[in-house]
C-alpha positions, 0 to 999 in steps of 0.5 A, a space after each residue: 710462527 717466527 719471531 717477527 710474528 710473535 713480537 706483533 701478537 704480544 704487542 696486539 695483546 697489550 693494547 687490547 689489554 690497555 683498551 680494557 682497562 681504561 674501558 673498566 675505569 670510564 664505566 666505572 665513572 659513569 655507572 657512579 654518574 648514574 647511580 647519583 643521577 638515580 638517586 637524586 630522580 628518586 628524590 626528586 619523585 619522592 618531593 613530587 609525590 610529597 608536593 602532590 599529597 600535600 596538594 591534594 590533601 589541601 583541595 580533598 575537602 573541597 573536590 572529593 564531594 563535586 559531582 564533576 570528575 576531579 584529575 591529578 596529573 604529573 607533567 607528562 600525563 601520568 594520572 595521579 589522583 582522581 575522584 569518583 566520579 571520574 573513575 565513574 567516566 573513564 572507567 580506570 581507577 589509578 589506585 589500581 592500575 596505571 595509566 596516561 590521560 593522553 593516551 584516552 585522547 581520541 586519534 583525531 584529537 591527538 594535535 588538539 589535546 597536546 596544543 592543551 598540555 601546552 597551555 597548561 605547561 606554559 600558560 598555567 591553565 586551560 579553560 573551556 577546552 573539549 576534547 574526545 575521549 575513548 572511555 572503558 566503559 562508556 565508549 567515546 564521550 566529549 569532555 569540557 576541561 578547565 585545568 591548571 598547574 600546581 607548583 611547589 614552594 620554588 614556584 616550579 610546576 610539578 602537576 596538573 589538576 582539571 575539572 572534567 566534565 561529560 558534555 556528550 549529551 548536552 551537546 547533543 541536545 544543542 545540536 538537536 535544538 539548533 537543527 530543530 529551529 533551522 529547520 522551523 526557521 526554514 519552514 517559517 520563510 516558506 510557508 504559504 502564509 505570510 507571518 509577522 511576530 511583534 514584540 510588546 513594542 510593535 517591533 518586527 522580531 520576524 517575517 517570511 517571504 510570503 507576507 512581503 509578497 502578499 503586502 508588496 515590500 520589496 525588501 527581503 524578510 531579514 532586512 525588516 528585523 527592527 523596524 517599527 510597525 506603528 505605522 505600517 497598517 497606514 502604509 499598507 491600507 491601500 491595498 485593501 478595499 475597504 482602507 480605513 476599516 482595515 486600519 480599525 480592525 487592526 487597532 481595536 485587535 491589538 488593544 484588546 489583545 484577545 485570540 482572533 480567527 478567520 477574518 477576511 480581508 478584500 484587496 483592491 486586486 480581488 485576492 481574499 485574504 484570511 487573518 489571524 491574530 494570536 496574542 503571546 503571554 509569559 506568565 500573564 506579561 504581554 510579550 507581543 503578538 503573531 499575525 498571520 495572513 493566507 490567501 484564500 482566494 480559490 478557496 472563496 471562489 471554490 467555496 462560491 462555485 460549492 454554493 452554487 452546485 449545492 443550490 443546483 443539485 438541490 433543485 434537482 434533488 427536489 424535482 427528480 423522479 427518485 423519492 428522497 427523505 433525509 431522517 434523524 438517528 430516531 428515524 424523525 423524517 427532517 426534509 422530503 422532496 418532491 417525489 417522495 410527496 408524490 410517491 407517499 401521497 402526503 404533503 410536506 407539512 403532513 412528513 416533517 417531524 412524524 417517525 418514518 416506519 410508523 408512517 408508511 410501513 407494514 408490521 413485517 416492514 417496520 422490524 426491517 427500517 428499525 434494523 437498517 437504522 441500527 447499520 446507519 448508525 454503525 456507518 452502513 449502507 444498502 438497499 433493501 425492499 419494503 412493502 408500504 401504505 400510501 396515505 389513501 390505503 393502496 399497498 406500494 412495493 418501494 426499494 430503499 437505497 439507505 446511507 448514513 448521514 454524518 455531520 462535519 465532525 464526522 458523527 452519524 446523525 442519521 441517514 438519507 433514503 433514496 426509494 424508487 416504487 417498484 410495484 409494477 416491477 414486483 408485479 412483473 417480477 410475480 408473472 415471470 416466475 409463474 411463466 419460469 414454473 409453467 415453462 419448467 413444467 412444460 419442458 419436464 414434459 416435453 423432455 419426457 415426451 422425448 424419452 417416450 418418442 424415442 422408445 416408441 419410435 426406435 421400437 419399429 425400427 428395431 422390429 424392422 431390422 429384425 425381420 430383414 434379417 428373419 427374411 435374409 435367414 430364411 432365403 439364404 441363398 434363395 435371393 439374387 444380388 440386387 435382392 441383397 443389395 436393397 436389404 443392405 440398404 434398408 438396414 443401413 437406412 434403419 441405422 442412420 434413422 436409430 442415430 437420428 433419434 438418438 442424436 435429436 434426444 441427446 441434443 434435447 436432453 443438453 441444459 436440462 439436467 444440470 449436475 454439479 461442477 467439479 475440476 476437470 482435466 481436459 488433459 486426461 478427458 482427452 486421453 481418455 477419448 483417445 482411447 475410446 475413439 477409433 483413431 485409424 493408425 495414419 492419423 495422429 492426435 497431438 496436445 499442442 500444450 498442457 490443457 488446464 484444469 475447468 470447472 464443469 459438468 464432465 458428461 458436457 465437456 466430453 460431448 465436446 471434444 468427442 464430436 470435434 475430434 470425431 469429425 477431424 477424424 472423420 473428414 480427413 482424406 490425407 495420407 498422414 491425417 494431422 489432429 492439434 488440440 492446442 490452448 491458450 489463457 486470457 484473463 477471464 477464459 480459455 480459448 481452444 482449438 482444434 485443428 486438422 489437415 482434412 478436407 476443409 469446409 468452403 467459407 459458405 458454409 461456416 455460418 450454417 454448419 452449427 444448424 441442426 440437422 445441416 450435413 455437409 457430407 452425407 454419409 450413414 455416421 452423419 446426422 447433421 446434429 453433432 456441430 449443433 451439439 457443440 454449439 449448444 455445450 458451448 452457449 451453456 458454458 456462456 462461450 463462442 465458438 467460430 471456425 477457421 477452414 479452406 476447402 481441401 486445406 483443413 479446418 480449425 474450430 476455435 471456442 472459448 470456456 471461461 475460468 
């Protein structure tokens, strides 16, 4: 380093040292500006707090014991002082923790509430001044503040104290009430009846759009606020067809200032109108009255239309071929019709007011009116039968169809009968079961018959067979061809005649022997045909879709299927034979189908194949019953059965089984 270089860095050096220096001195001077500046803050806080003591010890008698919140602010919202109550509200307690005022301001509110502080600063006061606050405690309360300055000796302001008081539930209810009469307001102006309220001096206080439109004023409902209805009855009676009794009537009610209900008025146009006049009292002071009007013109010519179908179905009450008797809860007869007089021999005068099951009833009978009045008056209806003496001794079969009778407060004050003689019927009734019985036995006979028939019938037939083949034994090789062939024949003829007599027993024996119904899976039924049938390897059986599951007999059901699958398989000359069992569900039943790729059926022949013993194809295996067994199955199941078939192309049987 030279010397220049030195001479620059000592010179660099004390002007650093002079800029510190005089740095030290001004801090210096201001740390004492400062100092003073403290000292006299402390004072004046110290004047503050000795200002708001003196204050608040002045107001303690008279705010400690208010049930509103009492606050002490300083100028910048730092609370004080306050009462319980306000601690209460805003759940902070300035003894023990310090906080703002301004800061529980709602965020929304934060312009409104220092437009207050304003106020209050230059002002001197706030009244009546709501605001939003954020409680601890208490969540979000609307507040009613009236609050002002306190001021020292100097008259300088130093604090402020307010009244805070929670109108969060009061406004509330404000706000209900006012909601509450909108809405009733707005109920009263569309209502269908018109409505008129008058003070004590007839003065109209409120009116709706409906009673101007009934009384032709053109003038909206607010407009007729304060006018005087001295005189409107005059104005109005013209549109009534009887004016001057109108004006009377309206005169002589409002004098007696008595509730009115129900009156009805005509107008000149034919429209009914319905009145009611209700008085209105405070504490026993007349303070006017409500008029209320309501056409009731549909309501009269319904009312006139009901009198007129009462008389008419009176009438036909009175004349109608079924006895009618109208009894009380005591079983007191009260009318009888026509009919009935008929029916029981006795006239009107002979029924009126005698006890019912006394009058016409068996002994068994009487126990079952007296127990069906007990249901009348429970509010039950039935039918029921009886047996009954006519007034000349002849014992009668009579059905009962009974139902309470209710007055118009709905209370059951006895009951009304409608009987129809049904002794000739009973009487047929008896016959039928006895044919039932006759014919029960009839058919356990023949059924019986057939089982005897059957035996006796296949005895031969198997003696027969037996000795062909005794004879083809004992002449082994003795025999020429032709021989052997008419042996053939007469065993395959004793096979076809022991199918016969089967097949006719088993189609006699279908709907006699009737077993209870359980669930049956025609899924597995048909699995297991499959496996029992012979089914030739170039045909197959497919399930087109799940079968359900049906309530039935499983003998019948496997009859079924066991024959249509038979004959698919039977009469099925295709190469590769084709069988589809398919199913679809209908709201009450189920309709199946079975379907293959034989020889078909020629439409000529469908109404005929479910006769008994009609055999399209003669064959030893056919006996012309198994279609007819089918058939059978399915009428006792209360299904159908119909076919679906071009010859050469296959046949489809279709048949329905209910749920």
């Amino acid at each position: 380093m030279n010397k220049e270089e030195v001479d620059i860095l000592k010179r660099a050096l004390a002007r650093e040292k002079a800029a510190r220096k005089a740095a030290e001195k001004i801090l210096e001077e201001k740390s004492a500006e400062l100092y003073d500046l403290t000292q006299e803050l402390q004072s004046s806080n110290e004047q503050l707090e000795k200002l708001v003591k003196e204050k608040t010890s002045e107001l303690r008698g008279v705010f400690e014991n208010i049930i509103d919140a009492y606050v002490v602010i300083d100028l910048w919202g730092n609370v004080l002082k306050m009462n319980d109550s306000a601690v209460s509200l805003l759940g902070y307690n300035n003894e023990i923790q310090d906080f703002n005022l301004l800061e529980l301001a709602d965020v929304s509110e934060a312009e409104h509430i220092m437009n207050g502080f304003h106020s209050i600063k230059y002002e001197g006061s706030i009244t009546d001044f709501q605001v939003k606050i954020n409680t601890k405690n208490r969540g979000q309360r609307l507040v009613h503040i009236n609050a002002s300055l306190i001021i020292d000796e100097e008259n300088n302001p130093i604090a402020a104290q307010g009244i805070v008081r929670d109108i969060t539930q009061e406004k509330a209810a404000e706000k209900q009430l006012i909601e509450s009469e909108n809405r009733l307001a707005t109920l009263i102006q569309n209502l269908d009846s018109g409505v008129l309220l008058e003070d004590e001096n007839r003065t109209i206080a409120l009116t709706n759009k409906k009673f101007c439109e009934l009384f032709k004023i053109p003038l909206n409902p607010e407009e007729l606020i304060g006018q005087d209805c001295t005189n409107s009855a005059e104005d109005s009676k013209v549109l009534f067809e009887e004016p001057e009794a109108f004006v009377d009537r309206i005169n002589s009610i409002i004098e007696k200032r008595e509730l009115v209900l129900g009156d009805e008025l005509v107008m000149v146009n034919g429209t009914v109108l319905e009145r009611d006049y209700i008085p209105i009292f405070e504490d026993s002071t007349y303070k006017g009255h409500l008029w209320k009007y309501k056409d009731i013109t549909l309501r009269q010519k319904y009312r006139q239309s009901i009198e007129a179908e009462r008389e008419k179905y009176s009438n036909i009450i009175a004349n109608m071929n079924l006895g009618l008797i109208e009894v009380s809860v005591d079983d007191e007869i009260l009318m009888a019709n026509n009919s009935f007089l008929e029916m029981s021999g006795y006239s009107e005068d002979e029924l009126i007011g005698q006890i019912a099951h006394n009058t016409f009833a068996t002994d068994d009978s009487k126990k079952r009116i007296v127990n069906e009045n007990l249901d009348r008056k429970k509010g039950l209806s039935n039918s029921y039968e009886i047996e009954v003496y006519r007034k000349d001794g002849v014992l009668r079969n009579w059905l009962i169809s009974g139902a309470p009778n209710y007055s118009l407060n709905g209370e059951v004050v006895g009951s009304i009968g409608i009987h129809l003689d049904i002794t000739n019927l009973k009487n047929l009734q008896r016959q039928k079961e006895t044919l039932l019985k006759e014919l029960e036995k009839s058919n356990d006979e023949l059924q019986e018959y057939a089982h005897i028939v059957s035996h006796d019938l296949k005895s031969p037939l198997r003696s027969i067979n037996a000795l062909v083949s005794w004879i083809k034994e004992d002449n082994n090789g003795k025999l020429d061809k032709l021989s052997l062939q008419n042996f053939d024949h007469i065993e395959t003829t004793l096979e076809k005649m022991e199918l016969l007599i089967s097949d006719v027993l088993e189609y006699s024996s279908i709907g006699s022997n009737v077993t209870a119904k359980n669930d049956i899976d025609l899924n597995e039924l048909v699995e297991d045909l499959k496996r029992i049938l012979f089914v030739p390897d170039h045909i197959s059986i497919n399930i087109l879709n799940p079968l359900p599951v049906i309530k039935g007999e499983k003998t019948k059901l496997q009859q079924l299927f066991q024959n249509l699958i038979s004959n698919a398989i039977k009469f099925n000359d295709k190469a590769h034979g084709i069988i589809e069992i398919d199913v679809k569900e209908k709201s009450s039943y189920y309709q199946f189908s079975i379907s293959d790729n034989g020889v078909g059926i020629d439409k000529q022949y469908h109404d005929k194949i479910f006769k008994i013993f009609h055999a399209l194809n003669k064959s030893k295996d056919s006996t012309g019953i198994g279609l007819s067994i089918v058939k059978k199955i399915i009428d006792l199941y209360k299904g159908e059965i119909w076919i679906e078939s071009e010859e050469g192309l296959g046949t489809t049987f279709h048949f329905t089984l209910k749920k």
